[in-house]
Biopython code that builds the backbone (N, CA, C, O; Angstrom):
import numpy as np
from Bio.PDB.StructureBuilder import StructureBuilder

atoms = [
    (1, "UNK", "N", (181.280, 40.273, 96.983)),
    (1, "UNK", "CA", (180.078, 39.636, 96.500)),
    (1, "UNK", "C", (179.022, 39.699, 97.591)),
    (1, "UNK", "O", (179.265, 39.389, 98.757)),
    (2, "UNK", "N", (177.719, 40.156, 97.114)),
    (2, "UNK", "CA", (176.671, 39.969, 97.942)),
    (2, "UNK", "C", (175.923, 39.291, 98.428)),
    (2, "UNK", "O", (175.107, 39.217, 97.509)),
    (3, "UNK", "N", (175.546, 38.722, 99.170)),
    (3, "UNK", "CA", (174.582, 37.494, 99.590)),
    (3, "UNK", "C", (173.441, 37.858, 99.576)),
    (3, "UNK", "O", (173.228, 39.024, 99.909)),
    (4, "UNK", "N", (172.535, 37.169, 99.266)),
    (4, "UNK", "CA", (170.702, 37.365, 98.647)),
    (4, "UNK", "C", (170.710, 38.020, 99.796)),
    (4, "UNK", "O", (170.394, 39.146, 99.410)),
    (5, "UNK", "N", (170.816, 38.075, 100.651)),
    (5, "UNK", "CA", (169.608, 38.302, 101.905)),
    (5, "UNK", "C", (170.520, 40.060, 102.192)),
    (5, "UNK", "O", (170.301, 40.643, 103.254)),
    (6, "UNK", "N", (171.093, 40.442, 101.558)),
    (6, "UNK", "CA", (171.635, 41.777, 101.918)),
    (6, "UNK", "C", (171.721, 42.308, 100.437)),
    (6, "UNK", "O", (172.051, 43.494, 100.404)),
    (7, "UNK", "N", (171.477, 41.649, 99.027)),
    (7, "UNK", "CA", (170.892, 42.662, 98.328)),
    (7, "UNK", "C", (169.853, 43.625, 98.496)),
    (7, "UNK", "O", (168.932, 43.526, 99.307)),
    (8, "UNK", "N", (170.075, 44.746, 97.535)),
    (8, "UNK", "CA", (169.246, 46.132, 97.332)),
    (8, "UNK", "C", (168.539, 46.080, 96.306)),
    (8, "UNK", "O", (169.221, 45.892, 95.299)),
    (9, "UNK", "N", (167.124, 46.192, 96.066)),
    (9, "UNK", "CA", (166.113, 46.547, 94.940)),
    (9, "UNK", "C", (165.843, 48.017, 94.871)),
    (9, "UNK", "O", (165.513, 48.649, 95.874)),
    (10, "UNK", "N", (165.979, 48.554, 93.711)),
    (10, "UNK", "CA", (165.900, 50.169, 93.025)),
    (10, "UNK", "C", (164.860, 50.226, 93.566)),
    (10, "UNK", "O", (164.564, 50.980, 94.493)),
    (11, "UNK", "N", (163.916, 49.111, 92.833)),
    (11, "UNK", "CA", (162.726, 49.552, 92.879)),
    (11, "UNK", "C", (162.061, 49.529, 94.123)),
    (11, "UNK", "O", (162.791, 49.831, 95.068)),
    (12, "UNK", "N", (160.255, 49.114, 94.553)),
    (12, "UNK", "CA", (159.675, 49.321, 95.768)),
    (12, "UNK", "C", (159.653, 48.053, 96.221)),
    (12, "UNK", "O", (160.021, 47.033, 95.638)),
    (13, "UNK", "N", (159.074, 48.218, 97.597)),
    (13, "UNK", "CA", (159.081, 46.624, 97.416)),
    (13, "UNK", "C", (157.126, 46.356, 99.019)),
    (13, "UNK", "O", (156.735, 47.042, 99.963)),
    (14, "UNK", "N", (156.714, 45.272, 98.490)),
    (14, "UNK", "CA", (155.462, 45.142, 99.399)),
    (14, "UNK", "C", (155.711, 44.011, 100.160)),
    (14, "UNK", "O", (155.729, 42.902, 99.627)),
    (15, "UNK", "N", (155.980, 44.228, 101.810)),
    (15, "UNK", "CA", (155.881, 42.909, 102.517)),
    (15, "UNK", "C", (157.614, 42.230, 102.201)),
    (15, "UNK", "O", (157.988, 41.099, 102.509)),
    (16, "UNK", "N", (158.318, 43.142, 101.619)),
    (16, "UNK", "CA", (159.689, 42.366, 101.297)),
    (16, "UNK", "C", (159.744, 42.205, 100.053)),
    (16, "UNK", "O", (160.865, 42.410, 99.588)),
    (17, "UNK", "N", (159.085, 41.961, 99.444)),
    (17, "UNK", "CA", (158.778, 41.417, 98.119)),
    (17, "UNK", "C", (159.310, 42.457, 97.182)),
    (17, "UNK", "O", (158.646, 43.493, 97.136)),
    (18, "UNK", "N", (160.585, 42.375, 96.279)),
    (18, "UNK", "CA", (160.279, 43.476, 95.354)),
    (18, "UNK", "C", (159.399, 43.807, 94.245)),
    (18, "UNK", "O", (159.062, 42.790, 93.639)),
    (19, "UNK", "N", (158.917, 44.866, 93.779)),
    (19, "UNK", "CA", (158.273, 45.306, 92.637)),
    (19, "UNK", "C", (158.808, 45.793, 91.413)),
    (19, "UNK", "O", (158.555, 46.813, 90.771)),
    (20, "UNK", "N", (159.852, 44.553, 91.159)),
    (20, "UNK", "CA", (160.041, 45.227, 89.557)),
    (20, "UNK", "C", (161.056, 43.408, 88.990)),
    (20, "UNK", "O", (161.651, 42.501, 89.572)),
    (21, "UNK", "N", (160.722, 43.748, 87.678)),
    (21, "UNK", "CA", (161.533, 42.310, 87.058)),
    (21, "UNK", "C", (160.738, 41.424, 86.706)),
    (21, "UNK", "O", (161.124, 40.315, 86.336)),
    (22, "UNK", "N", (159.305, 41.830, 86.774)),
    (22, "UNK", "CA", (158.517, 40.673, 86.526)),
    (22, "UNK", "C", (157.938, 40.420, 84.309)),
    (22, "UNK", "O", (157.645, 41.088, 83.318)),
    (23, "UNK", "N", (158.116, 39.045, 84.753)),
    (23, "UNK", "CA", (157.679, 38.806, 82.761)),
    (23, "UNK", "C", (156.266, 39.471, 82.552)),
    (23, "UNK", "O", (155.397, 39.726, 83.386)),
    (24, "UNK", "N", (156.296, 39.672, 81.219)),
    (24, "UNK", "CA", (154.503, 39.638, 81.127)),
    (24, "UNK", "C", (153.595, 38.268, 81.167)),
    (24, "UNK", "O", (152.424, 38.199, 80.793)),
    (25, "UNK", "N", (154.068, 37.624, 81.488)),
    (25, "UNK", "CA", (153.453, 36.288, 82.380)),
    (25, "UNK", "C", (153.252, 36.436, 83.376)),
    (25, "UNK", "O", (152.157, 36.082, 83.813)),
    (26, "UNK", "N", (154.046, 36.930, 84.072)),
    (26, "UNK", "CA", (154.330, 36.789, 85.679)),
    (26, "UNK", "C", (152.846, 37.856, 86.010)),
    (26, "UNK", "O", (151.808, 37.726, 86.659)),
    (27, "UNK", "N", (153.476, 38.939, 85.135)),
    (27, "UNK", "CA", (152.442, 39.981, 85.274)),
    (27, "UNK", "C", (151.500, 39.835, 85.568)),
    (27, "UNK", "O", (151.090, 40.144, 86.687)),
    (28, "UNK", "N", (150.472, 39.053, 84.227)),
    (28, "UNK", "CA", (149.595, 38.752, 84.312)),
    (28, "UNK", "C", (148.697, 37.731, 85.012)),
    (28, "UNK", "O", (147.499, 37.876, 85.255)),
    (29, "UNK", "N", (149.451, 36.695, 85.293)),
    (29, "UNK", "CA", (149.638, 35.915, 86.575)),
    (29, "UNK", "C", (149.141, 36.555, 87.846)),
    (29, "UNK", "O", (148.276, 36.018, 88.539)),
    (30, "UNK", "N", (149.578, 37.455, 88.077)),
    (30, "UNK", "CA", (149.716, 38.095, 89.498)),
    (30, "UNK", "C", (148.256, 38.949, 89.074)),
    (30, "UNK", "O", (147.398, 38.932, 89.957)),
    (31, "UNK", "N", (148.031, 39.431, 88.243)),
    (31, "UNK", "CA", (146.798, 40.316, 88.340)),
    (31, "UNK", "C", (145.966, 39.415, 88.638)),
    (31, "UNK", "O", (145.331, 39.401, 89.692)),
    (32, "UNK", "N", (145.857, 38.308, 87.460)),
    (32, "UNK", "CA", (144.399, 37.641, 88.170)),
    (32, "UNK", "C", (144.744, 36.562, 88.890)),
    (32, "UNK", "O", (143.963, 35.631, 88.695)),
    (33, "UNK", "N", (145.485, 36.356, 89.540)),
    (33, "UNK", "CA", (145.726, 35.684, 90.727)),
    (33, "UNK", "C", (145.202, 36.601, 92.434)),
    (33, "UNK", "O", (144.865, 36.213, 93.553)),
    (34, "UNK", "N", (145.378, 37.820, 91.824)),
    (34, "UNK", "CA", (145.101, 38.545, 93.081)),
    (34, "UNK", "C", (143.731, 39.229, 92.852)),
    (34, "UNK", "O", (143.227, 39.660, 93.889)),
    (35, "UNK", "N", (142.906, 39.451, 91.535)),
    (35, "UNK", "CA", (141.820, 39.178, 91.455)),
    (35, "UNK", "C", (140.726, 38.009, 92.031)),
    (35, "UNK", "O", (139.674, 38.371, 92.559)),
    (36, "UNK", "N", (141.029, 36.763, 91.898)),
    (36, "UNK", "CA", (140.790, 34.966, 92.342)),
    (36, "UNK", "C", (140.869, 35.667, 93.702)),
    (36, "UNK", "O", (139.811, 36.155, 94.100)),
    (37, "UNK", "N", (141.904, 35.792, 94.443)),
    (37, "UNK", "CA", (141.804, 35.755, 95.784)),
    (37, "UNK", "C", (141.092, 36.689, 96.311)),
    (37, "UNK", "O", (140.513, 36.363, 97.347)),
    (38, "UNK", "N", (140.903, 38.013, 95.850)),
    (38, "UNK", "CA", (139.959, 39.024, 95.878)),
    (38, "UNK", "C", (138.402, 38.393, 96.120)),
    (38, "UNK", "O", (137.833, 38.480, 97.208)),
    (39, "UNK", "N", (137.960, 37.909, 95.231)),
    (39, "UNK", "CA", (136.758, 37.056, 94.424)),
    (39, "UNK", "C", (135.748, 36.231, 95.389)),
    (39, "UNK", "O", (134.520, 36.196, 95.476)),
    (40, "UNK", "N", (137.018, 35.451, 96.213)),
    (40, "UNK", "CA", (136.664, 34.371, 96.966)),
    (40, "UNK", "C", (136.745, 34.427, 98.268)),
    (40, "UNK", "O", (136.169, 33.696, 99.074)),
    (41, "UNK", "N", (137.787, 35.688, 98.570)),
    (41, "UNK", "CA", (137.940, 36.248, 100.299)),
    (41, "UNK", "C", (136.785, 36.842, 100.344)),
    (41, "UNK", "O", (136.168, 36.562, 101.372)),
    (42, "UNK", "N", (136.036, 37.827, 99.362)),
    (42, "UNK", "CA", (134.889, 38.806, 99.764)),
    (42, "UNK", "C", (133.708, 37.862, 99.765)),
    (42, "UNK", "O", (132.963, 37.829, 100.744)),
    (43, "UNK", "N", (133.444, 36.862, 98.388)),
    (43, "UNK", "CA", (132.394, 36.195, 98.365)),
    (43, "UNK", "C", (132.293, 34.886, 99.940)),
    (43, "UNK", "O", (131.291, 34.183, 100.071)),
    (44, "UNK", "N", (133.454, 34.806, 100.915)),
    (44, "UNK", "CA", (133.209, 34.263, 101.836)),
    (44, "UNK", "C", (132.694, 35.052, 103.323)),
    (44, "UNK", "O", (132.180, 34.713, 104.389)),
    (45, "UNK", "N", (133.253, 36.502, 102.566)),
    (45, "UNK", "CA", (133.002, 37.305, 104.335)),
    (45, "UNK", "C", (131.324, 37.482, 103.968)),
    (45, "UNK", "O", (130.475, 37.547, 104.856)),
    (46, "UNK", "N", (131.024, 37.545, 102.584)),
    (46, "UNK", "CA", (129.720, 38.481, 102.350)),
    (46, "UNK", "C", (128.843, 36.637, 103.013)),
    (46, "UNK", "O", (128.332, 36.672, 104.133)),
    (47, "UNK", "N", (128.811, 35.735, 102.485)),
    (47, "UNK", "CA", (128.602, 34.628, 103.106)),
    (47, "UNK", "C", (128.145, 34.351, 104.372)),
    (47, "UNK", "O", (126.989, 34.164, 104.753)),
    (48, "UNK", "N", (129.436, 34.342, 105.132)),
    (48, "UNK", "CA", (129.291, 34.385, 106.305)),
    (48, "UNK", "C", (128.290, 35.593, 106.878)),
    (48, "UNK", "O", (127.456, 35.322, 107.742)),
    (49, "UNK", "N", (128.409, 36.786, 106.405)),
    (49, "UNK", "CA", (127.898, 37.949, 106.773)),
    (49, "UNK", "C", (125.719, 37.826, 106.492)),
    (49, "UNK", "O", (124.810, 38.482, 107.000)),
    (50, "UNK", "N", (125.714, 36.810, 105.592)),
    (50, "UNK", "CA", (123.843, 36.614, 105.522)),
    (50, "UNK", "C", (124.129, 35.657, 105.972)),
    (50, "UNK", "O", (122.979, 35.435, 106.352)),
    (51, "UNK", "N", (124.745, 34.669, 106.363)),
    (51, "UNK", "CA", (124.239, 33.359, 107.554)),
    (51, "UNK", "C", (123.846, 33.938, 109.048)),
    (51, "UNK", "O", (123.019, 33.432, 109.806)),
    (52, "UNK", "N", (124.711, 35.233, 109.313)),
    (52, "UNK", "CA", (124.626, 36.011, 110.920)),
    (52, "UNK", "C", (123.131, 36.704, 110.049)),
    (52, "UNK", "O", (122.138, 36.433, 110.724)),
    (53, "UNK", "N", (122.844, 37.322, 109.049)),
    (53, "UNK", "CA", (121.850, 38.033, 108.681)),
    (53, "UNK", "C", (120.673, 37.012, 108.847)),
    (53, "UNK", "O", (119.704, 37.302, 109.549)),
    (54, "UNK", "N", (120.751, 36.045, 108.318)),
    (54, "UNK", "CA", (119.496, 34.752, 108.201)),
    (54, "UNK", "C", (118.694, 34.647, 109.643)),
    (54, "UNK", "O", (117.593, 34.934, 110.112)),
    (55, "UNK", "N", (120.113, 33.972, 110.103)),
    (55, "UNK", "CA", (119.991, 33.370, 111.538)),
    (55, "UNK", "C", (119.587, 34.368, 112.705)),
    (55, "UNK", "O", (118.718, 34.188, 113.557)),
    (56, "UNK", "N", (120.591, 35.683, 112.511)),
    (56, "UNK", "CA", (119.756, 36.662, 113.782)),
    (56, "UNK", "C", (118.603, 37.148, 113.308)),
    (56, "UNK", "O", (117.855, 37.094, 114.284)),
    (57, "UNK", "N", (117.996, 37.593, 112.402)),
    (57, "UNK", "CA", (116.725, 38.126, 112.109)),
    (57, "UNK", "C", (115.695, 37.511, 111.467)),
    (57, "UNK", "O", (114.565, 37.992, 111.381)),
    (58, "UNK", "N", (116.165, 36.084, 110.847)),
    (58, "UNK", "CA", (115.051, 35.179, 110.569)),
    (58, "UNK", "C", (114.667, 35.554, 108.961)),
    (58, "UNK", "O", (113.772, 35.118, 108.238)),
    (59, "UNK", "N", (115.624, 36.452, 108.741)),
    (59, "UNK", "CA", (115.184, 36.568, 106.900)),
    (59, "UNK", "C", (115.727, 35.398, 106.211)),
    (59, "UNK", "O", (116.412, 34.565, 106.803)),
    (60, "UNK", "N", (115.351, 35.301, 104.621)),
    (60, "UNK", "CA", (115.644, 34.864, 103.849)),
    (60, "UNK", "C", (116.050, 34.928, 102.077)),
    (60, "UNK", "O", (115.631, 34.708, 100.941)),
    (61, "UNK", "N", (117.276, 35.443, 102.951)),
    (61, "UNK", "CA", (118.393, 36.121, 101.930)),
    (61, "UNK", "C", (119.406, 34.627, 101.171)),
    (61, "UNK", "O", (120.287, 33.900, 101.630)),
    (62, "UNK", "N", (118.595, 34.725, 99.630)),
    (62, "UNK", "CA", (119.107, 33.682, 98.845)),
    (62, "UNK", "C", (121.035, 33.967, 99.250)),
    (62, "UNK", "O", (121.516, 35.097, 99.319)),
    (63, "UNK", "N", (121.661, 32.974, 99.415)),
    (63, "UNK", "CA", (123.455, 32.884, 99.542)),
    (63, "UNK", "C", (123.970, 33.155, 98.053)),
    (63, "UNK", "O", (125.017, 33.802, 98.063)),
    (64, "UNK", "N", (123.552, 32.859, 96.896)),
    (64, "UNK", "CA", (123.998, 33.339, 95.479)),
    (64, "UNK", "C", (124.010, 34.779, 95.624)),
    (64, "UNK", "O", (125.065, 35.352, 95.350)),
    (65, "UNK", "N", (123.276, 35.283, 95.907)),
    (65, "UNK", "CA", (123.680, 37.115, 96.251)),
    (65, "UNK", "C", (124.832, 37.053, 96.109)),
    (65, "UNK", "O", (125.224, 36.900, 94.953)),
    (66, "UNK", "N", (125.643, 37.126, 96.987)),
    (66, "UNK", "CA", (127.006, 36.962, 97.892)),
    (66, "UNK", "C", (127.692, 37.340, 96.443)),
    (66, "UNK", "O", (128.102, 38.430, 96.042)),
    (67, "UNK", "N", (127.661, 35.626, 95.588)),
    (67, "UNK", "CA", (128.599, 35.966, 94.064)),
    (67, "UNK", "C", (128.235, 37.042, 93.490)),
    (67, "UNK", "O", (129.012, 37.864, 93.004)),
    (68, "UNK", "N", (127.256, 37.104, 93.500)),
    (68, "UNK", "CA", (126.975, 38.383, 92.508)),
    (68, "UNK", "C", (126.822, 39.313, 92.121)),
    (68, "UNK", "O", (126.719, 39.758, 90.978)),
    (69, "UNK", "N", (126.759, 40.151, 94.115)),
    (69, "UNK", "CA", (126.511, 41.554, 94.605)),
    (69, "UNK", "C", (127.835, 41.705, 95.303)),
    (69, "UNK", "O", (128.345, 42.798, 95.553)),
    (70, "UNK", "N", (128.327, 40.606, 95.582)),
    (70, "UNK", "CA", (129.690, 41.263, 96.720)),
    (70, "UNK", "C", (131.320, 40.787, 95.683)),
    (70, "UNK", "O", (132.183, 41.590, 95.327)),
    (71, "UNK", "N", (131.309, 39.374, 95.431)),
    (71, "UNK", "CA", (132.526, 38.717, 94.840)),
    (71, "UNK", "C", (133.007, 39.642, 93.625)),
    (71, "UNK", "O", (133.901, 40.463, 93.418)),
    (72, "UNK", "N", (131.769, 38.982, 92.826)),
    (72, "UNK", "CA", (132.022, 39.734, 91.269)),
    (72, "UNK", "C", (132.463, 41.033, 91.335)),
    (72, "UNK", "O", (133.641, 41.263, 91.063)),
    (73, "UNK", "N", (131.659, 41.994, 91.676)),
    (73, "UNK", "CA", (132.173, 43.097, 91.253)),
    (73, "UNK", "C", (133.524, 43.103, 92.161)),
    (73, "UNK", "O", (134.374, 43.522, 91.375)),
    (74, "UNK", "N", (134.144, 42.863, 93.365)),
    (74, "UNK", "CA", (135.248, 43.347, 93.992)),
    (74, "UNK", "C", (136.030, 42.549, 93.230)),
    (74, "UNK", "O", (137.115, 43.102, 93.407)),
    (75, "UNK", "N", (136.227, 41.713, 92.565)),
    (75, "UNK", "CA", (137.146, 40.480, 91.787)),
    (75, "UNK", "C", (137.712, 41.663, 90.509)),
    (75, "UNK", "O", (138.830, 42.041, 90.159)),
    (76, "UNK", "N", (136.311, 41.983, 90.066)),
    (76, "UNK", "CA", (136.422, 42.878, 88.775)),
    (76, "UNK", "C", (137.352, 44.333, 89.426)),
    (76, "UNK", "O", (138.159, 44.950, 88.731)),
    (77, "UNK", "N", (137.140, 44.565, 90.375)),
    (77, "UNK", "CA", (137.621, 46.351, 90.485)),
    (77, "UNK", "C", (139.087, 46.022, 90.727)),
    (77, "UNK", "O", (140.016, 46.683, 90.264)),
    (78, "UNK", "N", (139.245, 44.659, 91.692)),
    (78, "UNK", "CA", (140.786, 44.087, 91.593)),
    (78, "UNK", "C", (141.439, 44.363, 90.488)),
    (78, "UNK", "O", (142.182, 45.309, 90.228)),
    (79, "UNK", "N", (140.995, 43.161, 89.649)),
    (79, "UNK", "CA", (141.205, 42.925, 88.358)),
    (79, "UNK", "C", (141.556, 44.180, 87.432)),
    (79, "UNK", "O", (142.626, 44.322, 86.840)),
    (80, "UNK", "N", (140.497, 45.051, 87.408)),
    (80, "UNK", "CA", (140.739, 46.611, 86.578)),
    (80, "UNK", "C", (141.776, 47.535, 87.225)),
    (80, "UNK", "O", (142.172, 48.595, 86.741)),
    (81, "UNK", "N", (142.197, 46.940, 88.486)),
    (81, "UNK", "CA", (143.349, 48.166, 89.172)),
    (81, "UNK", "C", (144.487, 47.339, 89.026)),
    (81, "UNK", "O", (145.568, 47.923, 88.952)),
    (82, "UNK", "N", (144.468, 45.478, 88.938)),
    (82, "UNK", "CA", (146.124, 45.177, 89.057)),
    (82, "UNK", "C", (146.876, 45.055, 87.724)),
    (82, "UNK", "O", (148.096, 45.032, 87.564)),
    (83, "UNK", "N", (145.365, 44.942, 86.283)),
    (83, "UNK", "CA", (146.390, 45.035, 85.616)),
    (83, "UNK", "C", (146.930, 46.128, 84.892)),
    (83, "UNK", "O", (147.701, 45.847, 83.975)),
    (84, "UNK", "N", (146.689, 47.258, 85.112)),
    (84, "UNK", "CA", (147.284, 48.370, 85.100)),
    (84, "UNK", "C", (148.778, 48.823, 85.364)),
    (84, "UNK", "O", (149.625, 49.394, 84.676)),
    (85, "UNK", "N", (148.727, 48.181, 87.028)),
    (85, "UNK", "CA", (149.233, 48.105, 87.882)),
    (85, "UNK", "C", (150.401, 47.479, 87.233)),
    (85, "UNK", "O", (151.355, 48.134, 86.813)),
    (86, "UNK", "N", (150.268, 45.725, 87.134)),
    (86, "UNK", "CA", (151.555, 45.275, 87.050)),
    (86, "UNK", "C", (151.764, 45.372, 85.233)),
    (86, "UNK", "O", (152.629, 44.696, 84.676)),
    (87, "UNK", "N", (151.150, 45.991, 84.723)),
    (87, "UNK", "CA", (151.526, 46.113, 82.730)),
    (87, "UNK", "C", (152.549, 47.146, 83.401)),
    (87, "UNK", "O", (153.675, 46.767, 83.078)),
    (88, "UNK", "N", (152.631, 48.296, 84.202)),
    (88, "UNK", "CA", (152.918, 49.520, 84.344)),
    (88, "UNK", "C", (154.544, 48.828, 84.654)),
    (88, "UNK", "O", (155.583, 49.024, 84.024)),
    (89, "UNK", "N", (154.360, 48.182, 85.556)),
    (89, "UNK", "CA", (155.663, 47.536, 86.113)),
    (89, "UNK", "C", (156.488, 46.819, 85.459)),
    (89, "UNK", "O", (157.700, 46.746, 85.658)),
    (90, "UNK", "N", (155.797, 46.207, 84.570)),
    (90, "UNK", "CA", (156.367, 45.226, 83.221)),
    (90, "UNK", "C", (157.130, 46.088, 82.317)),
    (90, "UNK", "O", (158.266, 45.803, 81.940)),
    (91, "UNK", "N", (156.385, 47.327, 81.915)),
    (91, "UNK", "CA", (156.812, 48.326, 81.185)),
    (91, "UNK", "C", (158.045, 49.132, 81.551)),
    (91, "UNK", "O", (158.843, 49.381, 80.647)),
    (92, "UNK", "N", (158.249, 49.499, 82.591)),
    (92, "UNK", "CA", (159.274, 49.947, 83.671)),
    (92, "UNK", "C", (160.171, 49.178, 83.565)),
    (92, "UNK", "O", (161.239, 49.790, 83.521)),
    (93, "UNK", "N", (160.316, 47.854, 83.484)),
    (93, "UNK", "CA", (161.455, 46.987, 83.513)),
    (93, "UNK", "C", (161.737, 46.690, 82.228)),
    (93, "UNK", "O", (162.924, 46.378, 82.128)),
    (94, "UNK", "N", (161.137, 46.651, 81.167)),
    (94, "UNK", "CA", (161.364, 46.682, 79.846)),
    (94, "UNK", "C", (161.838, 47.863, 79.483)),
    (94, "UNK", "O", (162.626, 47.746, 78.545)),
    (95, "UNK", "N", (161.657, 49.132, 79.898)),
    (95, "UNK", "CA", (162.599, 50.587, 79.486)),
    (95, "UNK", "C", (163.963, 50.176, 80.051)),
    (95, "UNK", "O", (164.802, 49.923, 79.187)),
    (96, "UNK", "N", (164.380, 50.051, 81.411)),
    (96, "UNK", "CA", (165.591, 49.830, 82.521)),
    (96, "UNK", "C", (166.658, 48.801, 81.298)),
    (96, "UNK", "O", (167.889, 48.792, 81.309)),
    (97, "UNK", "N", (165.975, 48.198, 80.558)),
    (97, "UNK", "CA", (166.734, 46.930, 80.311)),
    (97, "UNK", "C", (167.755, 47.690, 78.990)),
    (97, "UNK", "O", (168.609, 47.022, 78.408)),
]
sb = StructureBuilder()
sb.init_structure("model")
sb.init_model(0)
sb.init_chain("A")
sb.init_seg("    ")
for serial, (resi, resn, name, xyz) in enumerate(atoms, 1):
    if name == "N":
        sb.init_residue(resn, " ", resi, " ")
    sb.init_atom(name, np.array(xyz, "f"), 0.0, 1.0, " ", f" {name:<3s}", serial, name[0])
structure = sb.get_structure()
């Protein structure tokens, strides 16, 4: 008998993590979960990035930009690549079964 920590996954795996077995919940879960974090990591660097813009050059660059030129769309291109991504994986484990 095997102990968790010395099982083998067929499939790939990211960071340890394997890539396969997931519900279409989980799935979908994970897409826009990693969209959200997408969303809100970029809309904080772009943020930070016109406060150094404001402050060193004295412009005045409205901070709503940020959502709407930097977040949104990288949230969205997330979004359009993970759920592809994990339907593909869902699908894969639904043939295996």
């Amino acid at each position: 008998m095997q102990s968790i920590h010395t099982q083998r996954h067929h499939g790939g795996t990211v960071l340890g993590f394997p890539l396969e077995g997931f519900s279409l919940f989980q799935s979908l879960l994970l897409s826009f979960a990693s969209a959200f974090f997408t969303f809100f990591l970029t809309t904080m660097l772009a943020i930070f990035g016109l406060l150094a813009w404001n402050i060193g050059g004295h412009h005045t660059v409205n901070y709503a930009d940020s959502y709407l030129y930097v977040g949104l769309p990288a949230g969205l291109i997330v979004l359009l690549i993970a759920l592809p991504l994990f339907a593909t994986l869902w699908v894969r484990a639904k043939i295996r079964k």
